[in-house]
PDB file of N, CA, C, O and CB in Angstrom:
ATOM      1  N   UNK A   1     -92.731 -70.882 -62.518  1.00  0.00           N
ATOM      2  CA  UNK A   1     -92.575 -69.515 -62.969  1.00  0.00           C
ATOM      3  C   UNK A   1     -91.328 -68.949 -62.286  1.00  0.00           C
ATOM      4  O   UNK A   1     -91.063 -68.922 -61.084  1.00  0.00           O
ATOM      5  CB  UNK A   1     -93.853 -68.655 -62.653  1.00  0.00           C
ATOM      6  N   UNK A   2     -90.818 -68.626 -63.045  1.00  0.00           N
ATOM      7  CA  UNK A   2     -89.473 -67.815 -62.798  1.00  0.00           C
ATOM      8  C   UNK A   2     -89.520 -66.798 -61.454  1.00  0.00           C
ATOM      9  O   UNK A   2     -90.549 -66.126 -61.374  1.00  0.00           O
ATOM     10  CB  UNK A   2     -89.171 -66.845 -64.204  1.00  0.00           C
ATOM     11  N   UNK A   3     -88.540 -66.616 -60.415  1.00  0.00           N
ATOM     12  CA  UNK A   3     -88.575 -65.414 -59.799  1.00  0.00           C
ATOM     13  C   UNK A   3     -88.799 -63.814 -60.621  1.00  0.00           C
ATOM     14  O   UNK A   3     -89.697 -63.048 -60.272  1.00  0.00           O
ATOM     15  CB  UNK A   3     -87.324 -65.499 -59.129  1.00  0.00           C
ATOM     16  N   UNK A   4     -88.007 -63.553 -61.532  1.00  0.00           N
ATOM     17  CA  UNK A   4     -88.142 -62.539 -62.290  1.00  0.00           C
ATOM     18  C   UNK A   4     -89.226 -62.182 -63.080  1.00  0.00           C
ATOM     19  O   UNK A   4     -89.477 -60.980 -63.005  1.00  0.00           O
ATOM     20  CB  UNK A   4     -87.324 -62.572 -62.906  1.00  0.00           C
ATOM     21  N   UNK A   5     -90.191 -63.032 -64.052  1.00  0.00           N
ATOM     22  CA  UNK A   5     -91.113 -62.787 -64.438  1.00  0.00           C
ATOM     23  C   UNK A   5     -92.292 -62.482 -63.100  1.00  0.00           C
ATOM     24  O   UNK A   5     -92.804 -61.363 -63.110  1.00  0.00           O
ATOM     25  CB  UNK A   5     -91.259 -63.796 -65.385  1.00  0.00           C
ATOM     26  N   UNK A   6     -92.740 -63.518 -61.899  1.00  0.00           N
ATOM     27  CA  UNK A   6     -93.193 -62.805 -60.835  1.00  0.00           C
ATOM     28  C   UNK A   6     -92.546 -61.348 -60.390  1.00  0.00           C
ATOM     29  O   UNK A   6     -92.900 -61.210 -59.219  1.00  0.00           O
ATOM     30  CB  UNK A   6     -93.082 -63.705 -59.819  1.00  0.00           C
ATOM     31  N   UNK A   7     -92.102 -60.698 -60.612  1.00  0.00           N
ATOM     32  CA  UNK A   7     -91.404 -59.803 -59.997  1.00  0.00           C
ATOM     33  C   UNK A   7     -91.888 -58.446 -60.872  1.00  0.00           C
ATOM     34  O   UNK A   7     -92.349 -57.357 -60.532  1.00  0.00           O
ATOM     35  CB  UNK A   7     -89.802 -60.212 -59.979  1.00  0.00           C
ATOM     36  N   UNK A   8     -91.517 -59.119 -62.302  1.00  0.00           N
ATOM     37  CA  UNK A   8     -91.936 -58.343 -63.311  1.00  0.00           C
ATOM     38  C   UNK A   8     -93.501 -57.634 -62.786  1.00  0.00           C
ATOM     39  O   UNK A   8     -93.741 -56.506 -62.355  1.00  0.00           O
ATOM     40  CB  UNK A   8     -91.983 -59.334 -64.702  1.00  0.00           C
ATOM     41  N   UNK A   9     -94.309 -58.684 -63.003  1.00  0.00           N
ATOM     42  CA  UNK A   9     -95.810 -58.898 -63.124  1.00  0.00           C
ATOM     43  C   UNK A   9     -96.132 -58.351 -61.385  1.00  0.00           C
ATOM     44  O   UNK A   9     -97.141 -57.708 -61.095  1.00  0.00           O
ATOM     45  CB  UNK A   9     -96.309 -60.860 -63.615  1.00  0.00           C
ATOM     46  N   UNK A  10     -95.596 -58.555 -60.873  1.00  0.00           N
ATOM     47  CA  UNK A  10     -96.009 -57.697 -59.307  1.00  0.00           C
ATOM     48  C   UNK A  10     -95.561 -55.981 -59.558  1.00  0.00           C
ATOM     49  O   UNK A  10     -96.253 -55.011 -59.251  1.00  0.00           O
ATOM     50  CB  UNK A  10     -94.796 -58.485 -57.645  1.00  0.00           C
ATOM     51  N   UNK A  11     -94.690 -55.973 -59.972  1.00  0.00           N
ATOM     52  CA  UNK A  11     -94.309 -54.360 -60.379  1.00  0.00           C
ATOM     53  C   UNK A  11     -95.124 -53.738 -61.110  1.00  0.00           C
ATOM     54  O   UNK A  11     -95.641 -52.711 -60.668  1.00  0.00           O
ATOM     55  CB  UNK A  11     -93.113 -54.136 -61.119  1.00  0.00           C
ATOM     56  N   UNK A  12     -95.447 -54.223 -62.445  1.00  0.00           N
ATOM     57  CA  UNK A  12     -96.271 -53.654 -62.822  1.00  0.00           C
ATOM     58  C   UNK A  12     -97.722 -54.081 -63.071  1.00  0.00           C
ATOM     59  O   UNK A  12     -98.228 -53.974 -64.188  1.00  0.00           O
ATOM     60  CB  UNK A  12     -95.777 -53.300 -63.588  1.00  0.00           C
ATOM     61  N   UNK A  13     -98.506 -54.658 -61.812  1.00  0.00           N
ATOM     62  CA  UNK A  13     -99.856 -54.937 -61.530  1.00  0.00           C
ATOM     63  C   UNK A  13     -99.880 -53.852 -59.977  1.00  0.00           C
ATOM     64  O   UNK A  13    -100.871 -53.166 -59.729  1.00  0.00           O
ATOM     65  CB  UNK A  13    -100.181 -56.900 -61.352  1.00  0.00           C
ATOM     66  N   UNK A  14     -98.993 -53.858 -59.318  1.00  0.00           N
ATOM     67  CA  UNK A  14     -98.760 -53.468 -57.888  1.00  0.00           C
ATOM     68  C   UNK A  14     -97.845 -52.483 -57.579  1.00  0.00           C
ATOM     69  O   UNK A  14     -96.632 -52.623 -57.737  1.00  0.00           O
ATOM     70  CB  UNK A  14     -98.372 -54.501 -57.168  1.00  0.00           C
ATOM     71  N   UNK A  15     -98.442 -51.367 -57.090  1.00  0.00           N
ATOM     72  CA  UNK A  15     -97.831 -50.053 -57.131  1.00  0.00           C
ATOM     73  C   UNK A  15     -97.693 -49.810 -54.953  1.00  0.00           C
ATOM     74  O   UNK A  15     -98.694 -49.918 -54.245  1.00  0.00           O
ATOM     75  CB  UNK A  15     -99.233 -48.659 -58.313  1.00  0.00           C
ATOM     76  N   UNK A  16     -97.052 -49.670 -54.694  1.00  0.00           N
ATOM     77  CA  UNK A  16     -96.637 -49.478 -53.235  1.00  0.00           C
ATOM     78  C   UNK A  16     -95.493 -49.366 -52.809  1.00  0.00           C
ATOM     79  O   UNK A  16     -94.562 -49.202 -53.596  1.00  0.00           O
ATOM     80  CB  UNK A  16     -96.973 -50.299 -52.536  1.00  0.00           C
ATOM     81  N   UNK A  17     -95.266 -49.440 -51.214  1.00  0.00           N
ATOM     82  CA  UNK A  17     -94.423 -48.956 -50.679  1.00  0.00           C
ATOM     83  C   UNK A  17     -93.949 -50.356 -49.933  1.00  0.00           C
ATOM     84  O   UNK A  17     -94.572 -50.803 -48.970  1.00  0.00           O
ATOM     85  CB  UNK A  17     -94.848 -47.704 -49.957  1.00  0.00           C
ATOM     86  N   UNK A  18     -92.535 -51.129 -50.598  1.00  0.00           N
ATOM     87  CA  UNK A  18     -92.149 -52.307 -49.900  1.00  0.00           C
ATOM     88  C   UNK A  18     -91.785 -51.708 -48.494  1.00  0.00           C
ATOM     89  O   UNK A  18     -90.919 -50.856 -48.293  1.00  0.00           O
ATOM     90  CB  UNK A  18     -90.916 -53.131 -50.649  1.00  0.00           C
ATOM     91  N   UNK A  19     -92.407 -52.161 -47.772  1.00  0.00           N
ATOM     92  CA  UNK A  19     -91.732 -52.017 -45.946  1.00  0.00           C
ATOM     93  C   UNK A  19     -90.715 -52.709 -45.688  1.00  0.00           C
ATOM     94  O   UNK A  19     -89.685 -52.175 -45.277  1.00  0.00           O
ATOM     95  CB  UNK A  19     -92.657 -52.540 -44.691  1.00  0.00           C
ATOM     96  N   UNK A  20     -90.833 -54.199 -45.908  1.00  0.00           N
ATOM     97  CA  UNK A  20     -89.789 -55.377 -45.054  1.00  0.00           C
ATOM     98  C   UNK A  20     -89.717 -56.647 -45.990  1.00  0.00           C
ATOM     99  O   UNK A  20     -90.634 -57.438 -46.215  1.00  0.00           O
ATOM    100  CB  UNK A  20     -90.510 -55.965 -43.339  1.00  0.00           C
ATOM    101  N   UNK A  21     -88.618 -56.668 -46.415  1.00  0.00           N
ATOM    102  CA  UNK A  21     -88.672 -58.204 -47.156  1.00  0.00           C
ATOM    103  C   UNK A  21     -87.366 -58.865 -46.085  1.00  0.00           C
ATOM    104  O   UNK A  21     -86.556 -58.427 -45.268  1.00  0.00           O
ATOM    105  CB  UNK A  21     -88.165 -58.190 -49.346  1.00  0.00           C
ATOM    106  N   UNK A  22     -87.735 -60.090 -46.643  1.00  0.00           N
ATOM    107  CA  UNK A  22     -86.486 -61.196 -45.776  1.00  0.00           C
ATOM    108  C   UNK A  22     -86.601 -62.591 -46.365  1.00  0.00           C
ATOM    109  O   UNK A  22     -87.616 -63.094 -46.846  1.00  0.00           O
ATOM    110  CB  UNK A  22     -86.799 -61.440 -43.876  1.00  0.00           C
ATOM    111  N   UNK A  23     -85.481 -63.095 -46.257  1.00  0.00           N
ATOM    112  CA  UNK A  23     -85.248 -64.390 -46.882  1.00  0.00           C
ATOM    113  C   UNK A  23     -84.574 -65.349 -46.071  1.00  0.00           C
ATOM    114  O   UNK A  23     -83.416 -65.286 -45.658  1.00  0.00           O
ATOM    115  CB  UNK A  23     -84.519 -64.253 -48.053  1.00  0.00           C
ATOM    116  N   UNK A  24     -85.318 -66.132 -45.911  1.00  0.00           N
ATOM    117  CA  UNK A  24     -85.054 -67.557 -44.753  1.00  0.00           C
ATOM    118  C   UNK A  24     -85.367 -68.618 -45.035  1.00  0.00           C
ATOM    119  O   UNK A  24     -86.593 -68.728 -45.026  1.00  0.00           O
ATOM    120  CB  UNK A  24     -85.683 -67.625 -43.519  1.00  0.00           C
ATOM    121  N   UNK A  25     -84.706 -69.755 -45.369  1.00  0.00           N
ATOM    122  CA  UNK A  25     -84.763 -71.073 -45.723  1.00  0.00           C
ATOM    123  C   UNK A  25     -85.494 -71.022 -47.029  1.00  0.00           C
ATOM    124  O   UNK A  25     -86.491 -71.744 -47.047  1.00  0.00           O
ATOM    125  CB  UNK A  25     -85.414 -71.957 -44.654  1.00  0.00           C
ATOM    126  N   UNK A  26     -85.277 -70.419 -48.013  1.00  0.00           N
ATOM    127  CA  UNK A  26     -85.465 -70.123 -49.234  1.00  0.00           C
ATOM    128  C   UNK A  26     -87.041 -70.060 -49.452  1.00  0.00           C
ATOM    129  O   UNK A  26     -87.763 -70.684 -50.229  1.00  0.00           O
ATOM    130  CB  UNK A  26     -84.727 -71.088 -50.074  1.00  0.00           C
ATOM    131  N   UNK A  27     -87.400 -68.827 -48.240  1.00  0.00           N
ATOM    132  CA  UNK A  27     -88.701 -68.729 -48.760  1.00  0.00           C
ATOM    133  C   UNK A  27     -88.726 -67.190 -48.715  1.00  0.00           C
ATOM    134  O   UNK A  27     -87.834 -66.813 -47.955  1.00  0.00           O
ATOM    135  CB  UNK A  27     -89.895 -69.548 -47.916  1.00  0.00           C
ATOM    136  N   UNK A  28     -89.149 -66.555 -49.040  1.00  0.00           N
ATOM    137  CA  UNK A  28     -88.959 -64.907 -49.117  1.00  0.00           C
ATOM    138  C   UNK A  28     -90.145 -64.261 -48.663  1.00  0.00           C
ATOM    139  O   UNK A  28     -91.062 -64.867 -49.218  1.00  0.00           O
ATOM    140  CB  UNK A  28     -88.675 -64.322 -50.616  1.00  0.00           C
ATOM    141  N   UNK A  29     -90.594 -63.402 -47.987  1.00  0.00           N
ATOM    142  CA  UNK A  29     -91.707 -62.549 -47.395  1.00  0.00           C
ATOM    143  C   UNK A  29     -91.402 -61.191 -47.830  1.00  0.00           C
ATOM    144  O   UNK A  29     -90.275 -60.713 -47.698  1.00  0.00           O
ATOM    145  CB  UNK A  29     -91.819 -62.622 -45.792  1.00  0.00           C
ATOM    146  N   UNK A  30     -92.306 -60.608 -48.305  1.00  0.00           N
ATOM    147  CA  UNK A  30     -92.199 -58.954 -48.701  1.00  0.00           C
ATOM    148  C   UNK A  30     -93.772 -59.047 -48.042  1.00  0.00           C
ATOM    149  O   UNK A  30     -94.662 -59.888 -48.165  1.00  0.00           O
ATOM    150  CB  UNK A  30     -91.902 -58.286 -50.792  1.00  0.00           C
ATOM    151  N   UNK A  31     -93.663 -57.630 -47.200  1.00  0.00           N
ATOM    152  CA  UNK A  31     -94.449 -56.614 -46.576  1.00  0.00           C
ATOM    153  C   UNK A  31     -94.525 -55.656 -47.593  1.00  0.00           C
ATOM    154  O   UNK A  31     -93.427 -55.296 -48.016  1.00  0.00           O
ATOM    155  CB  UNK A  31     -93.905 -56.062 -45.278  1.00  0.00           C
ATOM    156  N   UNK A  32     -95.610 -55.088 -48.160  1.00  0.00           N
ATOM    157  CA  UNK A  32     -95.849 -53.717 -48.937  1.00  0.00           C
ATOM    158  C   UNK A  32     -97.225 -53.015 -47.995  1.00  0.00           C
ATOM    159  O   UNK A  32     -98.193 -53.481 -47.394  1.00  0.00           O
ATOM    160  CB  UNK A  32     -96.312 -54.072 -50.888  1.00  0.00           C
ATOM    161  N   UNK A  33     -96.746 -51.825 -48.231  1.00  0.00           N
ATOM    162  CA  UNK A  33     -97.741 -50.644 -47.629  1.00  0.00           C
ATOM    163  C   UNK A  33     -98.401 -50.217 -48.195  1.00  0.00           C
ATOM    164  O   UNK A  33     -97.925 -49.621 -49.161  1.00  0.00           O
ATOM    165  CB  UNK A  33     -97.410 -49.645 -47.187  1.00  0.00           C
ATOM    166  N   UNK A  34     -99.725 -50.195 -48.061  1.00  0.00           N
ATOM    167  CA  UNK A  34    -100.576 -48.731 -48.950  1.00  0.00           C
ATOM    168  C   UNK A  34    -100.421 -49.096 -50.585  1.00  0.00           C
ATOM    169  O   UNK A  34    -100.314 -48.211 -51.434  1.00  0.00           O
ATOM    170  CB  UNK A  34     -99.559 -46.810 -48.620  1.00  0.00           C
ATOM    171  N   UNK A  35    -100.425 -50.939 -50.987  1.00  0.00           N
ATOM    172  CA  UNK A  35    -100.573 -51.274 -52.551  1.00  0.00           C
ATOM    173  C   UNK A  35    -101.854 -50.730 -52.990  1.00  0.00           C
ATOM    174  O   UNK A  35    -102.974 -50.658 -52.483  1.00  0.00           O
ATOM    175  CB  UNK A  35    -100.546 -52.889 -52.905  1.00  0.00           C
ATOM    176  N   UNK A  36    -101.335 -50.374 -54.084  1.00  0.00           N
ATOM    177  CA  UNK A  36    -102.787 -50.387 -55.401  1.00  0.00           C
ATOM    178  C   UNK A  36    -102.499 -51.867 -56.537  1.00  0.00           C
ATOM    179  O   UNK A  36    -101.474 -52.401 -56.960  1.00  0.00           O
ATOM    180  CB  UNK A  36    -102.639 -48.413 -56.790  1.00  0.00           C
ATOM    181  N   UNK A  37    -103.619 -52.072 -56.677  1.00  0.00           N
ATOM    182  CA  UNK A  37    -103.030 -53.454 -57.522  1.00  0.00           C
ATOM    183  C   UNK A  37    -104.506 -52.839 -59.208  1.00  0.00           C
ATOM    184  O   UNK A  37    -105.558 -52.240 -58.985  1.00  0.00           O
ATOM    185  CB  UNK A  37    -103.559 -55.876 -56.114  1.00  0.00           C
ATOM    186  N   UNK A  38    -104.181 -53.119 -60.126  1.00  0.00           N
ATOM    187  CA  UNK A  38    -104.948 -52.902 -61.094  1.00  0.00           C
ATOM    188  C   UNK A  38    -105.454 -54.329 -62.225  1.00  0.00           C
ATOM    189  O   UNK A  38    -104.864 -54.993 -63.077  1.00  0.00           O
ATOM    190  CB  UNK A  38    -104.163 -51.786 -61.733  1.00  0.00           C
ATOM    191  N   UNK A  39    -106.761 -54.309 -61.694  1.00  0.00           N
ATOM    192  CA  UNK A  39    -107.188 -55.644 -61.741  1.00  0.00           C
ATOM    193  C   UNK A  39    -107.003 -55.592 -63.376  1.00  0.00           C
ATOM    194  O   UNK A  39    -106.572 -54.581 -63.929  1.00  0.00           O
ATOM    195  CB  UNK A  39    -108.802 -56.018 -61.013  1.00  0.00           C
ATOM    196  N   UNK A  40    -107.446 -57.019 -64.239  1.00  0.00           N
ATOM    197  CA  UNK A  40    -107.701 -56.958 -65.159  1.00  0.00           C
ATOM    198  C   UNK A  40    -108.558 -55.921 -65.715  1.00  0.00           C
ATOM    199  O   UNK A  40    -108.053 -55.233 -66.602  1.00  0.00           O
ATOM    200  CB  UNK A  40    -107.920 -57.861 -65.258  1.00  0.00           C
ATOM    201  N   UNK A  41    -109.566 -55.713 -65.420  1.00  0.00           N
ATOM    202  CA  UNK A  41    -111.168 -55.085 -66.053  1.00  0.00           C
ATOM    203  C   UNK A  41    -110.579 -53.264 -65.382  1.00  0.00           C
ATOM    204  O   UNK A  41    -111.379 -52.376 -65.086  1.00  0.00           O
ATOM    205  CB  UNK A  41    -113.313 -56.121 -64.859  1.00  0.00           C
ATOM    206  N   UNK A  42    -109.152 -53.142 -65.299  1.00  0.00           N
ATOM    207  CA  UNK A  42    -109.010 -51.642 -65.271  1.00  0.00           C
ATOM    208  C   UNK A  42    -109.109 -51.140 -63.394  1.00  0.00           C
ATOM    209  O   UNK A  42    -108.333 -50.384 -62.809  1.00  0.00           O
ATOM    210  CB  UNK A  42    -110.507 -50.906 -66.398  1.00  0.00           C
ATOM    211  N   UNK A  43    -110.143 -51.756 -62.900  1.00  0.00           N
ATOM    212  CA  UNK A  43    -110.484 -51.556 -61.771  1.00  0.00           C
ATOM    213  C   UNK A  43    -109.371 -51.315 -60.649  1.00  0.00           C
ATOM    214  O   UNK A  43    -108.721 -52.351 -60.506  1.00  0.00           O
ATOM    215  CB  UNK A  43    -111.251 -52.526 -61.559  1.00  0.00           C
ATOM    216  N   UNK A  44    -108.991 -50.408 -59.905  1.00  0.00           N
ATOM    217  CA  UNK A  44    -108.236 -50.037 -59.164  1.00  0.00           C
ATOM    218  C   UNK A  44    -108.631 -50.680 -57.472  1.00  0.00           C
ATOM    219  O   UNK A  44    -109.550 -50.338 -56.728  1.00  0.00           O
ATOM    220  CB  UNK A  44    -108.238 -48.564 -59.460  1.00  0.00           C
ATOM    221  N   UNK A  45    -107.902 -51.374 -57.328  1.00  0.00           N
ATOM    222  CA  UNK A  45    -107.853 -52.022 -55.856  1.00  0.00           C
ATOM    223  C   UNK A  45    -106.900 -51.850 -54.699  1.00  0.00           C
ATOM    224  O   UNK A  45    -105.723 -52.169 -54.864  1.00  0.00           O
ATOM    225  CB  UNK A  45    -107.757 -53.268 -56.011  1.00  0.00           C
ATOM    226  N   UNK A  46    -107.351 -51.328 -53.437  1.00  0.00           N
ATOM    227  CA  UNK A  46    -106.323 -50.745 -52.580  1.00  0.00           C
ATOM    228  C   UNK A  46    -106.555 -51.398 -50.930  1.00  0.00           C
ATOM    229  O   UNK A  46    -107.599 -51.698 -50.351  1.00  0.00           O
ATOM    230  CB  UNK A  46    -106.500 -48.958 -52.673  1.00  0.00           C
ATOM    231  N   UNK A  47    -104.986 -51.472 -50.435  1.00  0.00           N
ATOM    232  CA  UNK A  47    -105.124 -52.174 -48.819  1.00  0.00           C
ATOM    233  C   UNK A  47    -104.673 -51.368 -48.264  1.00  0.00           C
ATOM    234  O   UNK A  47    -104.425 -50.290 -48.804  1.00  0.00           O
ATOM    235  CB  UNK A  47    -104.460 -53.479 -48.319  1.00  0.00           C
ATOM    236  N   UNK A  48    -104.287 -51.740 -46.379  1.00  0.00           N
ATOM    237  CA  UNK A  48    -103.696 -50.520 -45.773  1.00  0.00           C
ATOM    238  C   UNK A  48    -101.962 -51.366 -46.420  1.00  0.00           C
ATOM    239  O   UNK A  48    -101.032 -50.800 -46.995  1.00  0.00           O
ATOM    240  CB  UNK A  48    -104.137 -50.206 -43.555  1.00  0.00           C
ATOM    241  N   UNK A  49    -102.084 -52.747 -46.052  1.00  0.00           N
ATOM    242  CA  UNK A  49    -100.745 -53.399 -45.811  1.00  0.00           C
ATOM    243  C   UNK A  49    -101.070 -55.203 -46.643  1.00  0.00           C
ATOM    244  O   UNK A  49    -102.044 -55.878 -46.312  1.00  0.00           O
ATOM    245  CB  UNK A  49    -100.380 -53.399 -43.694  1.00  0.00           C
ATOM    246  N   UNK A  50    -100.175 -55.614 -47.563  1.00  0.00           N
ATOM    247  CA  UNK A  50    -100.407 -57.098 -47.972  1.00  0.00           C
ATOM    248  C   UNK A  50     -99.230 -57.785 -47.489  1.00  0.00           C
ATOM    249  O   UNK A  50     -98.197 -57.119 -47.420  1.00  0.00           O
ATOM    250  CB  UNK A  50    -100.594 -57.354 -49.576  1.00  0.00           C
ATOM    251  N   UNK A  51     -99.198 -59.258 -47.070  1.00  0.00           N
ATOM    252  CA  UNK A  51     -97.940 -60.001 -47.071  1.00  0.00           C
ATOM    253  C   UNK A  51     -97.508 -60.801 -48.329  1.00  0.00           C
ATOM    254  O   UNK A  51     -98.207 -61.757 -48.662  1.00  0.00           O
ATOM    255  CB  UNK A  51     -98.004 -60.912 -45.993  1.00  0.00           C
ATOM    256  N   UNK A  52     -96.711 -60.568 -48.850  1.00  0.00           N
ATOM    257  CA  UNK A  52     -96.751 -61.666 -49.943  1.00  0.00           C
ATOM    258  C   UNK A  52     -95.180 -62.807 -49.895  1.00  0.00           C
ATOM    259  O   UNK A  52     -94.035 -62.551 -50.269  1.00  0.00           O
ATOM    260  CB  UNK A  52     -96.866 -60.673 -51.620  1.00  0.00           C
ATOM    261  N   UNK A  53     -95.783 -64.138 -49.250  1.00  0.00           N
ATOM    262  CA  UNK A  53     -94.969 -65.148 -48.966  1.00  0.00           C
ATOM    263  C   UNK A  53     -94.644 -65.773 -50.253  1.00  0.00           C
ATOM    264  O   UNK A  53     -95.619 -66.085 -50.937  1.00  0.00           O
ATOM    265  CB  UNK A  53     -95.543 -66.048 -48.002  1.00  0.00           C
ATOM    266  N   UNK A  54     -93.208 -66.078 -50.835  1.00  0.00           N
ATOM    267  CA  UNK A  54     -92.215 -66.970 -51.751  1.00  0.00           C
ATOM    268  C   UNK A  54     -91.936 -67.766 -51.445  1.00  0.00           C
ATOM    269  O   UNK A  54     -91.521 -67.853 -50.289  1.00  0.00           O
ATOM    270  CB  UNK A  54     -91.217 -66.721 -52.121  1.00  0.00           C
ATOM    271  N   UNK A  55     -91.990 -69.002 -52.386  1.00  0.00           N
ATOM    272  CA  UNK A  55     -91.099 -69.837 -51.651  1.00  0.00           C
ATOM    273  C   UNK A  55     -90.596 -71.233 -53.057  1.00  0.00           C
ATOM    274  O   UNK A  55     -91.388 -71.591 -53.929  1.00  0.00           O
ATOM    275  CB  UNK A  55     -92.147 -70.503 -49.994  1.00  0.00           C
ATOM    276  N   UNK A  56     -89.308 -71.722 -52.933  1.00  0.00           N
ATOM    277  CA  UNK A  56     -88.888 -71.735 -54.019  1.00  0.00           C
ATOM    278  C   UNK A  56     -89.283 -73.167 -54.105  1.00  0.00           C
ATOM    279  O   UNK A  56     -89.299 -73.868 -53.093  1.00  0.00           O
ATOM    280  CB  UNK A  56     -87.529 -71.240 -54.236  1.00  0.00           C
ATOM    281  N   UNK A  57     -89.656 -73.699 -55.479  1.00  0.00           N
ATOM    282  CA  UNK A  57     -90.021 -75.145 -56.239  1.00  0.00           C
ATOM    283  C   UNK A  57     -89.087 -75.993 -56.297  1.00  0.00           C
ATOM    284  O   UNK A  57     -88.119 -75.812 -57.034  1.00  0.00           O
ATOM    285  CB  UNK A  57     -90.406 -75.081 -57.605  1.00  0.00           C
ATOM    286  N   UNK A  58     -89.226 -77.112 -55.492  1.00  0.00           N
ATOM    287  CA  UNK A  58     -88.505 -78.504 -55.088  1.00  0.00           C
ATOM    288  C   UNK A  58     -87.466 -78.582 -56.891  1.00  0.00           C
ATOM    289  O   UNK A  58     -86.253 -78.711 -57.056  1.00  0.00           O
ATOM    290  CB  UNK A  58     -90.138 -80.255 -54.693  1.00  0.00           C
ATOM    291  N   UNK A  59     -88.636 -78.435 -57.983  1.00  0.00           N
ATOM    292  CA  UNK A  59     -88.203 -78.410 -59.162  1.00  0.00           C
ATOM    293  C   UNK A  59     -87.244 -77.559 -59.467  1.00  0.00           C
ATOM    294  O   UNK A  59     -86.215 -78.168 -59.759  1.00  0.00           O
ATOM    295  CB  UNK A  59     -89.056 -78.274 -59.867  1.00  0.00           C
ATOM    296  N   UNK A  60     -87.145 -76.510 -59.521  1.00  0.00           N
ATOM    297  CA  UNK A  60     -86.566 -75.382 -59.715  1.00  0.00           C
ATOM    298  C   UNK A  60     -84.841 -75.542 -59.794  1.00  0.00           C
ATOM    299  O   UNK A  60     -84.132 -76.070 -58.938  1.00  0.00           O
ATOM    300  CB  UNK A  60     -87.099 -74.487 -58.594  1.00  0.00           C
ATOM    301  N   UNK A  61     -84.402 -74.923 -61.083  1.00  0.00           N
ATOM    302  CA  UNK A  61     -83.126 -74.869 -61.436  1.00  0.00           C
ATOM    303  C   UNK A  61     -82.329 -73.463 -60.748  1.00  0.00           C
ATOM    304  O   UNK A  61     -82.567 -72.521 -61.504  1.00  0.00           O
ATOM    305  CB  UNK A  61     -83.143 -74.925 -63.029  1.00  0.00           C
ATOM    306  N   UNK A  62     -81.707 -73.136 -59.899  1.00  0.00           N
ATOM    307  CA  UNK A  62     -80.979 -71.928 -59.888  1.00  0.00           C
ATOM    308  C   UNK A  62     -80.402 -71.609 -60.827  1.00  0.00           C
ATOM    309  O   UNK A  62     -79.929 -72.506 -61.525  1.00  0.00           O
ATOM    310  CB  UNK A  62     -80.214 -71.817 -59.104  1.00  0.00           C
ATOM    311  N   UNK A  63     -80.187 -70.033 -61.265  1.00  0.00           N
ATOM    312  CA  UNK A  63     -79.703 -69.633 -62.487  1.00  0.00           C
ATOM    313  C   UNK A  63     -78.329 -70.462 -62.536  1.00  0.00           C
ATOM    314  O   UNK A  63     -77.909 -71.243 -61.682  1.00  0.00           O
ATOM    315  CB  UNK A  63     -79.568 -67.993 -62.601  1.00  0.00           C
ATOM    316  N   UNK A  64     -77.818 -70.142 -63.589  1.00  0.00           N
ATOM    317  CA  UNK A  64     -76.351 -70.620 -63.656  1.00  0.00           C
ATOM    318  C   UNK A  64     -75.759 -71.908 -63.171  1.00  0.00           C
ATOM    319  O   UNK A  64     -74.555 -71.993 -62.933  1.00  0.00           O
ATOM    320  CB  UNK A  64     -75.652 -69.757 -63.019  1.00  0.00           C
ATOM    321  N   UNK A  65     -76.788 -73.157 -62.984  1.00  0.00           N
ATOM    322  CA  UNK A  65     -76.352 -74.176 -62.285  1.00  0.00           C
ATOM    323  C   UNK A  65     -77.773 -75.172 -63.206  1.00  0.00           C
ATOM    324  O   UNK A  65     -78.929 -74.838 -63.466  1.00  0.00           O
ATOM    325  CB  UNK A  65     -76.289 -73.872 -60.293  1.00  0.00           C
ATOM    326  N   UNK A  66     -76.915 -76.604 -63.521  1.00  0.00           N
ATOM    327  CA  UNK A  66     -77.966 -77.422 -64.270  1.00  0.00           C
ATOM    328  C   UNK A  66     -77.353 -78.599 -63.661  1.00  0.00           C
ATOM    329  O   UNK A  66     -77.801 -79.721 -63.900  1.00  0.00           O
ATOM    330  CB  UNK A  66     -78.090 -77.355 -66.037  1.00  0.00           C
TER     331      UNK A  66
END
């Protein structure tokens, strides 16, 4: 799955306040504050703080490069 479609689909499933992202040896960490995430079935779900670790597929084409 694409970086961008994840990105898409976290934006609009996940409503918060990014604190800290960083990118190191091509794996990416975003810190968000105070997410709401909206489950399938409508249901509204909330934390104080989530980590959400990236990290890129051995497979994986970078844009613009084949």
């Amino acid at each position: 799955m694409c970086m961008r479609l994840v990105a898409w689909r976290l934006i609009h499933l996940c409503q918060g306040h990014l604190h800290t992202y960083r990118l190191c040896d091509d794996v990416w960490t975003f810190i968000v504050k105070n997410p709401n995430f909206k489950m399938e079935s409508n249901e509204m779900v909330s934390a104080q703080r989530i980590k959400i670790i990236a990290c890129k597929n051995g497979d994986a084409v970078e844009a613009g490069k084949k």
